[in-house]
RODO-2510 file (C-alpha; in nm, 4 decimals, decimal comma):
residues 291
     n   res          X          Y          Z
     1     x     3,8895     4,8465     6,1190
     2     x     4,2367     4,9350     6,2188
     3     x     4,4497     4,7733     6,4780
     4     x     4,4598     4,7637     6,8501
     5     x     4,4040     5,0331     7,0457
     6     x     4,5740     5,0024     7,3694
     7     x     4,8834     5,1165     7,2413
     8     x     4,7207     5,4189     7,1780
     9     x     4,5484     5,6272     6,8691
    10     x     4,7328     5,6554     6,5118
    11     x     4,6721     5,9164     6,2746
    12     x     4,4647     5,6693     6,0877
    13     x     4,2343     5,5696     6,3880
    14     x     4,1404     5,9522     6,4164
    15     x     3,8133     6,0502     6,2797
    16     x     3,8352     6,1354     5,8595
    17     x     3,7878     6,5258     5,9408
    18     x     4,1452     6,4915     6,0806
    19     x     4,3048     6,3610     5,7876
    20     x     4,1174     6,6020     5,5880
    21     x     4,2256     6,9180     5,7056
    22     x     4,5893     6,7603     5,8126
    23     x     4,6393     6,6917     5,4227
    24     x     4,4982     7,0209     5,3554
    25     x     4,7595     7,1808     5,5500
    26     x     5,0317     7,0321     5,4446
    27     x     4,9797     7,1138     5,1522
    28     x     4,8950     7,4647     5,2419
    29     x     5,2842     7,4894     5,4157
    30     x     5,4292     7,2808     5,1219
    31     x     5,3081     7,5491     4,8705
    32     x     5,3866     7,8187     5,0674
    33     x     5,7215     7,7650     5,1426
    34     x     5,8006     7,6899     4,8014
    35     x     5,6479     8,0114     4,6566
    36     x     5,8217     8,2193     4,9096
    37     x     6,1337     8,0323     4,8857
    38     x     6,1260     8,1152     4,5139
    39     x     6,0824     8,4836     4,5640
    40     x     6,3598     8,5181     4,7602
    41     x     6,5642     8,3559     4,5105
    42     x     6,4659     8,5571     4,2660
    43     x     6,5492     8,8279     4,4501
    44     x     6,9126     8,7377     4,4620
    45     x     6,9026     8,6302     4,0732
    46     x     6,7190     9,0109     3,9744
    47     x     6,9993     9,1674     4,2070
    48     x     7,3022     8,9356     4,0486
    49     x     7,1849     9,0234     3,6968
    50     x     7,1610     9,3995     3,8017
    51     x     7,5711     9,3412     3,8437
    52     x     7,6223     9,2837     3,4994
    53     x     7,6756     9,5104     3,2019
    54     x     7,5432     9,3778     2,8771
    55     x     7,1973     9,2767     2,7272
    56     x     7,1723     8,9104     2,7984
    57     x     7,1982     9,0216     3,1566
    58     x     6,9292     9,2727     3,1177
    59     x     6,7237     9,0208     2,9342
    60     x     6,7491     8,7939     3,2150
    61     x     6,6951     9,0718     3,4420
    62     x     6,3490     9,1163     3,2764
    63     x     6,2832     8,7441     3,2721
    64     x     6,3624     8,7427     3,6650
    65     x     6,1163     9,0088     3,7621
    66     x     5,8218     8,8431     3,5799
    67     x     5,8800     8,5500     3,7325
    68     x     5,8695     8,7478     4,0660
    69     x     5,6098     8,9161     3,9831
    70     x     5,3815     8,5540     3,8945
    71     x     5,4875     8,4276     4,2102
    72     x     5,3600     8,7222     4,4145
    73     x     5,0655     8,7326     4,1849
    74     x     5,0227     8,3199     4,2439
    75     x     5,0804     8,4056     4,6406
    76     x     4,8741     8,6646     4,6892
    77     x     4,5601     8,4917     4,4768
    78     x     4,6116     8,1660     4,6300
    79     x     4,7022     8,1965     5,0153
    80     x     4,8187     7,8750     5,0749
    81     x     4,9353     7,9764     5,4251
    82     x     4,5948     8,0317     5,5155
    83     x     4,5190     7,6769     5,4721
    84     x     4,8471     7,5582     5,6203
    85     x     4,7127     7,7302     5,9347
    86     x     4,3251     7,7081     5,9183
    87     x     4,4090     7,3323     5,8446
    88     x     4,6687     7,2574     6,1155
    89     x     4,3906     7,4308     6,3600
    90     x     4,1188     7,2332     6,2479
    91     x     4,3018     6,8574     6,2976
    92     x     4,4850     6,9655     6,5994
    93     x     4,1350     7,0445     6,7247
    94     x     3,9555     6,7199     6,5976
    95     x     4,2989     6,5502     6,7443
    96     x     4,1797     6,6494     7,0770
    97     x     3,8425     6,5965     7,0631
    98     x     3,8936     6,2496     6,9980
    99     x     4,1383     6,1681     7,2846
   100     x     3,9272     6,3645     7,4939
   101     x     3,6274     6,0853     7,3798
   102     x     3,8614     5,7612     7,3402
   103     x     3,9816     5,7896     7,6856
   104     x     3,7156     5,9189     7,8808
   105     x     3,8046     6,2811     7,9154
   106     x     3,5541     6,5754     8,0372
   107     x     3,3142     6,6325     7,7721
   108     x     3,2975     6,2264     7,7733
   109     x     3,3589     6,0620     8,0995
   110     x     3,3761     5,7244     8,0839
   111     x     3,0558     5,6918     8,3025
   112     x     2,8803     5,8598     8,0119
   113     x     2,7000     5,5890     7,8181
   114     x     2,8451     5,5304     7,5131
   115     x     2,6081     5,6321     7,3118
   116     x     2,5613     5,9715     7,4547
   117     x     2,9556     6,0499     7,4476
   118     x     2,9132     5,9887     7,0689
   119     x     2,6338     6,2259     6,9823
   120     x     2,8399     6,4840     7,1589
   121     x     3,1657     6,4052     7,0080
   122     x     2,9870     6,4226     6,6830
   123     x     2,8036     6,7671     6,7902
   124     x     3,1242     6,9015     6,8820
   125     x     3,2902     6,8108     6,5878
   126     x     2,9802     6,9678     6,3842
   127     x     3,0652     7,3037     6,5695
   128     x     3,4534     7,2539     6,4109
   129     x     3,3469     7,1777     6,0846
   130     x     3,0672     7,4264     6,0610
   131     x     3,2907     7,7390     6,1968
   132     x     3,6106     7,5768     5,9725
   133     x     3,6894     7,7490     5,6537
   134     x     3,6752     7,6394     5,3553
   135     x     4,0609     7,5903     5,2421
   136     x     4,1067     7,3914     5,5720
   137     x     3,9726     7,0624     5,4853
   138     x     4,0195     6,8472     5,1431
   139     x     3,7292     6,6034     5,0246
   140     x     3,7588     6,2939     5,1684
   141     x     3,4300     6,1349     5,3346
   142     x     3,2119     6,1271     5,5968
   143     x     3,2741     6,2249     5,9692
   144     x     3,2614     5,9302     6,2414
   145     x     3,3559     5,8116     6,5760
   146     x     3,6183     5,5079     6,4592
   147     x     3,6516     5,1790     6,5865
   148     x     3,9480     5,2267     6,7407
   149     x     3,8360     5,5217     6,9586
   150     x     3,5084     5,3493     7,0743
   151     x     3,7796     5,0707     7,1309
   152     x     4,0019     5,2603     7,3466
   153     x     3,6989     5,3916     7,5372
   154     x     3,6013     5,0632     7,5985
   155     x     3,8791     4,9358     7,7814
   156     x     3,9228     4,9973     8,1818
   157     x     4,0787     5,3089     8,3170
   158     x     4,4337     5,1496     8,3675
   159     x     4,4912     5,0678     8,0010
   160     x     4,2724     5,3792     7,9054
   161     x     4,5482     5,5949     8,1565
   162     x     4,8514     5,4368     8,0204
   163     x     4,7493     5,4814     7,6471
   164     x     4,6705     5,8366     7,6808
   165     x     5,0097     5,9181     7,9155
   166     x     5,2111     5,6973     7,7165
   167     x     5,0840     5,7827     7,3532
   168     x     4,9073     6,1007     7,3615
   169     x     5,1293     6,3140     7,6802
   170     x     5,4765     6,1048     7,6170
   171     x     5,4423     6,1924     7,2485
   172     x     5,3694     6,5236     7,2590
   173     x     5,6370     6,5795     7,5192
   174     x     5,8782     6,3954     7,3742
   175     x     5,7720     6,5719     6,9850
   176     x     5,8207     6,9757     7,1451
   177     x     6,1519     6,8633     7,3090
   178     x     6,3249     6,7561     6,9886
   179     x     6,1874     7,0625     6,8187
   180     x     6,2757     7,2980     7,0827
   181     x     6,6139     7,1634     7,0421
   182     x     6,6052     7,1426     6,6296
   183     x     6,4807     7,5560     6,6505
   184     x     6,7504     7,6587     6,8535
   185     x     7,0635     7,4842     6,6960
   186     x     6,8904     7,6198     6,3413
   187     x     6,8431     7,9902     6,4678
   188     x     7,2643     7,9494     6,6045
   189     x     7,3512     7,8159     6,2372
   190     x     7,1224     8,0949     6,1232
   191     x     7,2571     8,3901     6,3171
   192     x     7,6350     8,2973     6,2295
   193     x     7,5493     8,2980     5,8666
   194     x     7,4079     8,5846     5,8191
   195     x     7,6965     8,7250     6,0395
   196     x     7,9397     8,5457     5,7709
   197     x     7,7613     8,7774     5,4954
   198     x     7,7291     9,0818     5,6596
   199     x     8,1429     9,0234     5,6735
   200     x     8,1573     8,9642     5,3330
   201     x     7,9370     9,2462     5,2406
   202     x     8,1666     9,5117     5,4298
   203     x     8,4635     9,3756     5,2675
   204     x     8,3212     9,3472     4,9187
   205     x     8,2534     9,7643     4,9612
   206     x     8,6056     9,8096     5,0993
   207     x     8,7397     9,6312     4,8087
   208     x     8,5108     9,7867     4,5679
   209     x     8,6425    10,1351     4,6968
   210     x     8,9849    10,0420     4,7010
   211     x     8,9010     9,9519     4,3046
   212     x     9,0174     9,5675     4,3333
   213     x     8,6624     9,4985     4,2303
   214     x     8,5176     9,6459     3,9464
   215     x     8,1373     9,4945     4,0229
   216     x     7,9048     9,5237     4,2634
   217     x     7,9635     9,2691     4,4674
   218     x     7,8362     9,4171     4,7735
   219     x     7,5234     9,4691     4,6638
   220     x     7,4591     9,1306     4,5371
   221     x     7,5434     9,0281     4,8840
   222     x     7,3020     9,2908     5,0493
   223     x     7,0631     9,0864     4,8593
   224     x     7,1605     8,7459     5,0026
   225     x     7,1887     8,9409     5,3509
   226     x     6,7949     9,0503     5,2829
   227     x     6,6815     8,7185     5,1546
   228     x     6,8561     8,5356     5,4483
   229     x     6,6756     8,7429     5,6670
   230     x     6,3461     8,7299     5,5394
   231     x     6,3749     8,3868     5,5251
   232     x     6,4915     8,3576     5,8931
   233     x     6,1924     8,5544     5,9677
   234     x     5,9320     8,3301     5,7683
   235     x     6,1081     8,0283     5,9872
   236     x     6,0748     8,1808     6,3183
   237     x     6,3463     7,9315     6,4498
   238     x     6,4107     8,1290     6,7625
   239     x     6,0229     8,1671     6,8483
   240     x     5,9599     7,8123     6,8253
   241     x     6,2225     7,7079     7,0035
   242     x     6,1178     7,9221     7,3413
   243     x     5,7128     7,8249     7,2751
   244     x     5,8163     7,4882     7,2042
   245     x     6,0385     7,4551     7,5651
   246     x     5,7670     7,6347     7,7193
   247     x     5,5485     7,3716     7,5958
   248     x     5,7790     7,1025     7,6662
   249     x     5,7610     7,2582     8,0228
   250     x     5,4291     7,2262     8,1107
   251     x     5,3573     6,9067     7,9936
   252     x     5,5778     6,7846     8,1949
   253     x     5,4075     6,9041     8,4514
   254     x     5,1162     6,7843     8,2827
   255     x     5,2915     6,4559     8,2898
   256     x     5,3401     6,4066     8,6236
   257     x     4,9627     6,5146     8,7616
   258     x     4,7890     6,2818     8,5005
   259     x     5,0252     5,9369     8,6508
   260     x     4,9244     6,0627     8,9993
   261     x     4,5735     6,0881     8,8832
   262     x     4,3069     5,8245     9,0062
   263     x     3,9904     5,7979     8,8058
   264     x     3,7937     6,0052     8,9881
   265     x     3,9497     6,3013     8,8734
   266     x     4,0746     6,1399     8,5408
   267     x     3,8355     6,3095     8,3032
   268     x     3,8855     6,6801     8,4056
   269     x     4,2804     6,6256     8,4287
   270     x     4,2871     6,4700     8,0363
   271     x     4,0887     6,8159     7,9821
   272     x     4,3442     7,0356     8,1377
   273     x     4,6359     6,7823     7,9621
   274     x     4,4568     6,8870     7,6644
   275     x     4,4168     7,2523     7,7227
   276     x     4,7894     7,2682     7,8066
   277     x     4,8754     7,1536     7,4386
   278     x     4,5863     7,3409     7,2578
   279     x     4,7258     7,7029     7,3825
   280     x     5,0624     7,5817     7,2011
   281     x     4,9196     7,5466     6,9346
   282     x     4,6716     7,8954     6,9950
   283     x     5,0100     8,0753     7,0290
   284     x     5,1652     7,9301     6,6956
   285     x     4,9263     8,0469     6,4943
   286     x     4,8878     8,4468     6,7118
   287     x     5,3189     8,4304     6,6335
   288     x     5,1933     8,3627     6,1997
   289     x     4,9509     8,6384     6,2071
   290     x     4,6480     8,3604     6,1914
   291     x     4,3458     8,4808     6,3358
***
């Protein structure tokens, strides 16, 4: 049984379809950022060898582009993206689910006896599961309400209220600021580099036609320039930071209904609190191409 709930739900109090699919997709992102940061590194390497002029470069050359060519290969056979983001939609969706349940939000209103709320939560959680593909979840046992939600749900709404706007609302809010702020100082750093090699590009062909350089240096850098680029665009710094402030945003508007909120109304306000970070997430995944 894990620990108390009124400070609100851990990762580990979730139910085990959460941790499933989370590990599933971080592994899906670790893989996939690996593989593509190797193939732009290759890319640089194949270009760098192309510079020089004698056979252990063109060896290496060769050696280069197979290993490009097994990491495509590995990429395209693999997908590992698609469970990074069929598994980051699957626990962000059982994430809700069970705040919605643990503290008495619309489909499970606290004056919904507890037994009921659970054969719903569990129905509703069939529905993810059953409609989830395969590479989002990883084996790892059966799916049930924990103690810790059935916990939460049990206390009145004052601890249930500042639990979820405390640990669930705070969090989140709290979690897209930083990131917001993280995306945009990275897409700065970002845009000034590749600035910086675009500059060294232009004078690497001026010196090159001048003849103080008797390599292609400039090309080399066009390389960097491309992989730098590609790599900014596999990032998406400057996306996430305006979908992350616009998130930031609205729950803080979010925020400031749900500790005005009286219990009447609670259950259809943690819905809309809910809804509010859901269509982040919904636009994260329309920004990686994830249907």
């Amino acid at each position: 049984m894990s620990g108390t709930t009124t400070g609100g739900l851990r990762d580990d109090d979730l139910p085990v379809v959460f941790r499933s699919s989370d590990a599933a997709s971080l592994t899906g992102q670790r893989r996939y950022i690996g593989g593509t940061k190797w193939r732009l590194l290759l890319a640089v390497a194949a270009a760098a060898c192309g510079v020089l002029d004698h056979r252990a470069a063109f060896l290496a050359l060769v050696a280069v582009f197979v290993a490009t060519l097994l990491v495509e290969v590995w990429l395209l056979a693999e997908r590992p993206e698609q469970a990074w983001y069929d598994g980051r939609a699957l626990a962000e969706s059982t994430k809700t689910l069970a705040w919605r349940y643990a503290v008495g939000g619309a489909p499970f209103p606290a004056d919904v006896p507890q037994g009921e709320a659970q054969l719903r939560f569990l129905e509703r959680l069939r529905e993810l599961v059953r409609e989830a593909p395969s590479t989002s979840l990883v084996p790892m046992g059966s799916a049930v309400v924990t103690d810790a939600m059935n916990d939460l749900r049990g206390q009145d709404f004052a601890a249930r209220k500042k639990a979820y706007v405390r640990h669930r609302v705070e969090d989140q809010l709290g979690w897209y600021t930083n990131k917001a702020q993280a995306n945009v100082v990275r897409a700065r750093r970002w845009r000034l580099l590749l600035i910086a090699v675009e500059g060294l590009g232009l004078t690497a062909a001026v010196l090159r036609l001048t003849g103080v350089l008797d390599f292609d240096l400039a090309g080399v850098l066009a390389a960097v320039l491309g992989a730098g680029s590609a790599w900014f665009a596999v990032r998406q710094y400057e996306t996430l930071g305006r979908a992350y402030t616009f998130a930031a945003t609205e729950l803080s508007v979010v925020h400031d209904r749900l500790t005005q909120a009286g219990e009447a109304a609670w259950a259809q306000e943690v819905a809309d609190a809910e809804e509010a970070i859901s269509r982040e997430h919904t636009m994260w995944r329309a920004s990686r191409g994830a249907g």
